[in-house]
N, C-alpha and C positions, 0 to 999 in steps of 0.2 A: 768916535767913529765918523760924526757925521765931520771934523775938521777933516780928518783924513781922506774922506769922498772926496769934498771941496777941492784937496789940493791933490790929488789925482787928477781930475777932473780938469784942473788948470792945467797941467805941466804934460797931459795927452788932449789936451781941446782940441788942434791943429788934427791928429788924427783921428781924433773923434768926426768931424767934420767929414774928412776923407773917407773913412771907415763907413759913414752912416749913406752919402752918397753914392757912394761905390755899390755898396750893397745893395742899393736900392737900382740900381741900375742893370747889376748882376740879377735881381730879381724878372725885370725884363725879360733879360736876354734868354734866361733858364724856359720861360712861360713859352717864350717864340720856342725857342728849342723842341720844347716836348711835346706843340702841337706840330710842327713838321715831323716829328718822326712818328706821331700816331696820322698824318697825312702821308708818310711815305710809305707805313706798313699796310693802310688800308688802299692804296694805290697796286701795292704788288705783292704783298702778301709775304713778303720774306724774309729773315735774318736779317739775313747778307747784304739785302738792299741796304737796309735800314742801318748795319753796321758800320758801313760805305760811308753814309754820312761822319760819325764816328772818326773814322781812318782817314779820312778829305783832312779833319780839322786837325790833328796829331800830326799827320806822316812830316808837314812841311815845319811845325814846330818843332819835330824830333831832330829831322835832319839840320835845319837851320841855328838853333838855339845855341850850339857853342859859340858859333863868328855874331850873332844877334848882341850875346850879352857883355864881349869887348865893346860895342858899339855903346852898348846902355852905360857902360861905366863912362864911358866921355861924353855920350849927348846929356845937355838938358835935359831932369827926369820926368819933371813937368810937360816940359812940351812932345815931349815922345808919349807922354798916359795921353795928353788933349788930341794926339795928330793918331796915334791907333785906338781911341775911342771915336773917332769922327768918320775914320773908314769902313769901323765896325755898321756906326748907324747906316752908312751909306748902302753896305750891302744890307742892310736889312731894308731900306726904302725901297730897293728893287726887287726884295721878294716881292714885297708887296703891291709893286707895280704890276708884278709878273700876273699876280694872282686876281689881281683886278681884271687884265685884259685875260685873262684866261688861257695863259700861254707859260704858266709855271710846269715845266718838266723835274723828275728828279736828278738829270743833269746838272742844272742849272744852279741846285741846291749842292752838288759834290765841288763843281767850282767857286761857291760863294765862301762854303765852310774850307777847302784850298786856299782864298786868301787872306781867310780872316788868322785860319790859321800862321798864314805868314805874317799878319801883322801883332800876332801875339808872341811873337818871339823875340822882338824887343818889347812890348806893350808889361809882360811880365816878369820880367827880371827889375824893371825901372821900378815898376810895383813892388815887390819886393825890396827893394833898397831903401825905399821914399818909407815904408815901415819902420825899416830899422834907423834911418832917419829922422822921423820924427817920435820914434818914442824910446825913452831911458833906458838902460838897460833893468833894470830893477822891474820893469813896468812888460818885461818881454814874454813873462808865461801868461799876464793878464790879458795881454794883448794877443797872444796867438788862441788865448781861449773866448776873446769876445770874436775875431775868424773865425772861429769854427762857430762861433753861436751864430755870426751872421750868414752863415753857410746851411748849417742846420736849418736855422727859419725860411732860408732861400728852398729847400729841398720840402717844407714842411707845406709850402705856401702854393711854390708851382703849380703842382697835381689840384689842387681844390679850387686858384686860381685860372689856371689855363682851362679846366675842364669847364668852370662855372662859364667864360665868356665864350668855349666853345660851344657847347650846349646852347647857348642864349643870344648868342651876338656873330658865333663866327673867328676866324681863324684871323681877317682883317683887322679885327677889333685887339686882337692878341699882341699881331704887331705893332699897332698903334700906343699901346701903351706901351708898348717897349721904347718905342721913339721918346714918348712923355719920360719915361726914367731917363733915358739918355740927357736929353736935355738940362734935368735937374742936377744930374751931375757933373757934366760939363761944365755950366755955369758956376758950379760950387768948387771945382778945380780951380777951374778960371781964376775967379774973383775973392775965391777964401781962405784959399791953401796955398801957402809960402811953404815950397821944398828946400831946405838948406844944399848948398850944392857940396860934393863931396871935395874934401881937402887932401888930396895924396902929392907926397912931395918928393915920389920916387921915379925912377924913369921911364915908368908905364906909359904916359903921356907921351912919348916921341914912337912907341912901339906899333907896329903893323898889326892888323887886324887880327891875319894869323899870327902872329908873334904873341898878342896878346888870350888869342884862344889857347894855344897849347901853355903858357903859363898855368890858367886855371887846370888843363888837365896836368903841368905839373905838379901841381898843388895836389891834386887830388892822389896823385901816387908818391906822396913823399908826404900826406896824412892819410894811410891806410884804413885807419877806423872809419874816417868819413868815406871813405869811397867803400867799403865793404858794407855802412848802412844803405847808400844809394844803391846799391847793387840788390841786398836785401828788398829794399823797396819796387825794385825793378822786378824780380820775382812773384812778389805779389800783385806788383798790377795788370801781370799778364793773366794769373786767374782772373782775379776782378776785370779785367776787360773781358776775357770769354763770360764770366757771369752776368755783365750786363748788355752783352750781346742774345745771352740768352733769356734773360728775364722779357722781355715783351714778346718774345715768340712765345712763354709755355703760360706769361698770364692773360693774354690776349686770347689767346688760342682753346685755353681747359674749356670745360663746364665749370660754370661756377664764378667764372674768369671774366674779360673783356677791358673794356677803356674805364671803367669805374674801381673793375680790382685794383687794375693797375694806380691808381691814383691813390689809393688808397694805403696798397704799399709802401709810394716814395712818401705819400706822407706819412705815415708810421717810421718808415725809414728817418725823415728829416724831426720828428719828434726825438726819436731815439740820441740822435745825435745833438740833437739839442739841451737834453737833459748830460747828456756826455758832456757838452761845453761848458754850462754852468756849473757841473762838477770841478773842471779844471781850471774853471775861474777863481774859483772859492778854496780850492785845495792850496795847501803850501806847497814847497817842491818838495819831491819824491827824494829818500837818501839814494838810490839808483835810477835816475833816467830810462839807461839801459834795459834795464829789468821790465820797465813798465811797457818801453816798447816792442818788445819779446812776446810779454807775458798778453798786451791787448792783440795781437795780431792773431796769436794762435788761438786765441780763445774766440775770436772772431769767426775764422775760418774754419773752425773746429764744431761750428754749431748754427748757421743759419744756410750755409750748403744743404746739408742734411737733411732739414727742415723743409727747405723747399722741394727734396726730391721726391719726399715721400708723404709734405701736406697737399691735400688736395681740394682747400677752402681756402677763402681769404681770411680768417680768426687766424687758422696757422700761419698762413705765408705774411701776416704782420705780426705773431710775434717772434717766425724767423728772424725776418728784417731787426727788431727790438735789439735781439741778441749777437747780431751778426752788426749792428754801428754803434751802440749804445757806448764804447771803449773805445771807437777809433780816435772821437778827437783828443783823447787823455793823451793817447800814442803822437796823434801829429803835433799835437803842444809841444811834447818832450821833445822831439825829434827836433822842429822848429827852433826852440831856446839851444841845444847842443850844438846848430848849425849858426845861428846869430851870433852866441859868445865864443866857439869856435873860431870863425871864418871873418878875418880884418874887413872892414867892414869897405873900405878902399878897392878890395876885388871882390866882393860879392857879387857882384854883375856877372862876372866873369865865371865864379865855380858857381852861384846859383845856373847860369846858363848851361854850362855842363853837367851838371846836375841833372835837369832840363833832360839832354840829350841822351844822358846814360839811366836815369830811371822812368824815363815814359818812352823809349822807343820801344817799349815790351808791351804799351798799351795799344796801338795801331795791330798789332801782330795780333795781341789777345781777339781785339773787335775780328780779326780776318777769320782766323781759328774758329771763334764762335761761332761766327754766322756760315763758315762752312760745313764743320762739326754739325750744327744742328737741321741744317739742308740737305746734305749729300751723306751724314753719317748717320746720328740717332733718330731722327726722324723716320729716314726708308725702313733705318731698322728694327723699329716697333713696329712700324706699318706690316712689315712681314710675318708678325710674331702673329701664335695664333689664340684666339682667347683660350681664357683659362689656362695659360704660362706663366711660369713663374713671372718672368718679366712684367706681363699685362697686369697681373695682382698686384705688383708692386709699383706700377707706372701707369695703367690705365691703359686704353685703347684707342683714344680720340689724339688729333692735334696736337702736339703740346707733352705728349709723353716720350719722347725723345730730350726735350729739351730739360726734363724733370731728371731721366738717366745720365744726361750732362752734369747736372748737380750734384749729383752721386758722385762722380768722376773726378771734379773739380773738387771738391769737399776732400777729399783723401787726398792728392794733389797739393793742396793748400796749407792742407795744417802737414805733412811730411815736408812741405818746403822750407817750414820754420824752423823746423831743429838744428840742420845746421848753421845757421847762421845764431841762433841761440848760443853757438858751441863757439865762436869766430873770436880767439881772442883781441884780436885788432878792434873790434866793437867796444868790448869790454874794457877797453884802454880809455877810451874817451871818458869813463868817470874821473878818471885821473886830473 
């Protein structure tokens, strides 16, 4: 066992390195994240605001991502992750600047997360590649399971990290060590990681930008299983973007609730998923892929909706969250390995970019939906309700019981949106 570690160990070191810095950088970035939108919520007090952020940083990666990740297949991968990780810092020095002189608007924050967003739609497809790049294929479910472990601990860390130097030090202090990650990783790209550059000896290379975009989207309808998962996936991240458009309005908002439930949640949230990662670490492959991706999704959706519409404490709403991620990264493992040994590895730029564009343009929509849904719809519409209504017994009367009625909503929405696509024989081809 332990020669086997060893020579693991050796033949992913390269991504280990990348893997371990990245991470650490994405740890940053998360902590900044989460104090601006508990600074935008307490600023205005609203979804929508707060979703806005949200929809800034999608809309331009939605729309852009197919022409972005022709471009990823031909530039240097390297210096495309060092040149949209340097732009990233940069907006973030001038939040900080902003907040200094005391002239940070939530404006200022919709245009920053608009072009970070645009600088993530080559930034991540290249990231993607430089994965499958530098690790074996043999080595691809271990590797999309220590993702999601570093993703996990990322989500685990945030909430207990940002809250701690919020409380203690301030919103400054937040960013400042986002910078220090940046740094660390930057330098560690720089100076430690040799990206192999990709060998295609087809006529991709002489093709136009769009020439080379509608390839990948031919690819994608002349492999019907792949694009019928993407499409699947696009489905559910339009609930999950209304659910977490709504989750800081109904835990921020309850009794019971505030900036400490809330943290408490994503960390429970990021535990959950971290014990999912090391499960998928450690597992062998599954005889059906498919199966498992089916089977986590619905089960997912099927039980922490529910939970949160009708717990009314934070014990319930973390072990909502428990059962509602504990399975996701089992599902994005599989998913990840049938798109890696799928998809030539020569145009992955290209259908990962399309990808990109057909399964997250339903996440900007979600965040709008949310934050409208729970401003202009369930909100007024408890507020109108009169106590002692059925509704109020099941939802409460304060703040936040609108956004708990969304849950409800969303939860039945969720798990109905699975079954067809459980039925989709095109999906089911890909075991093949």
């Amino acid at each position: 066992m332990i020669i086997n570690l060893k020579s693991n160990i050796g033949e992913l070191r390269t991504f280990l390195i990348l893997w371990i810095t990245q991470s650490f950088s994405a740890l940053g970035s998360a902590m900044t994240n989460f104090a601006l939108v508990i600074w935008s919520y307490q600023q205005q007090g609203s979804a929508l605001t707060t979703s806005l952020l949200a929809i800034c940083s999608y809309a331009p990666y939605v729309l852009l991502s197919i022409f972005a990740g022709a471009l990823s297949d031909r530039w240097n991968k390297k210096a495309t992750m060092l040149l949209s990780d340097s732009f990233a810092a940069l907006c973030t020095v001038s939040v900080l600047i902003l907040l200094t002189t005391g002239k940070l608007q939530i404006w200022h924050l919709y245009l920053i997360n608009t072009l970070n967003g645009l600088m993530n739609t080559v930034q991540q497809p290249a990231s993607d590649v430089s994965i499958s790049l530098l690790s074996p294929k043999k080595h691809y479910q271990k590797v999309s399971g220590m993702r999601s472990l570093s993703n996990s601990l990322i989500t685990v860390l945030t909430p207990m990290l940002a809250t701690s130097m919020l409380a203690f030090a301030g919103i400054r202090f937040v960013i400042l060590f986002d910078l220090i990650t940046f740094v660390t990783a930057f330098i560690s790209l720089l100076c430690f990681v040799k990206i192999p550059q990709v060998t295609d000896g087809s006529s991709t290379v002489n093709e136009t930008v769009l020439q080379s975009a509608k390839s990948g989207l031919r690819y994608l309808r002349d492999n019907r299983g792949i694009l019928d998962l993407i499409l699947f996936l696009a489905v559910i991240n339009f609930t999950a973007s209304i659910f977490n458009a709504a989750l800081p309005a109904m835990i921020l908002s309850r009794a019971g609730g505030g900036e400490l439930a809330l943290g408490m949640v994503n960390t429970v949230t990021g535990i959950a998923t971290m014990f999912g990662s090391i499960l998928v670490s450690i597992l062998p492959p599954p005889k059906s892929r498919v199966r498992v991706i089916c089977n986590c999704l619905l089960f997912s959706m099927s039980t922490e909706n529910f939970i949160l519409a009708f717990g009314k404490s934070t014990p319930i709403w973390c072990f909502g969250a428990i059962l509602g991620w504990i399975f996701i990264p089992v599902m994005n493992a599989n998913m990840d390995v049938l798109f890696r040994t799928k998809i030539p590895i020569e145009m992955q730029g290209r259908i990962y970019s399309a990808r990109n564009t057909l399964q997250f343009f339903t996440i900007p929509l979600g965040y709008l939906c949310g934050g409208v849904l729970v401003d202009r719809v369930f909100e007024p519409f408890m507020a109108e309700q009169p106590a002692g209504s059925l509704w109020t017994t099941l939802f409460g009367i304060e703040k936040g019981s609108g956004a708990a009625l969304l849950f409800l909503v969303i939860g039945i929405l969720g798990a109905l949106s699975c079954l067809p696509f459980r039925a989709d024989r095109n999906i089911w081809k890909l075991e093949k």
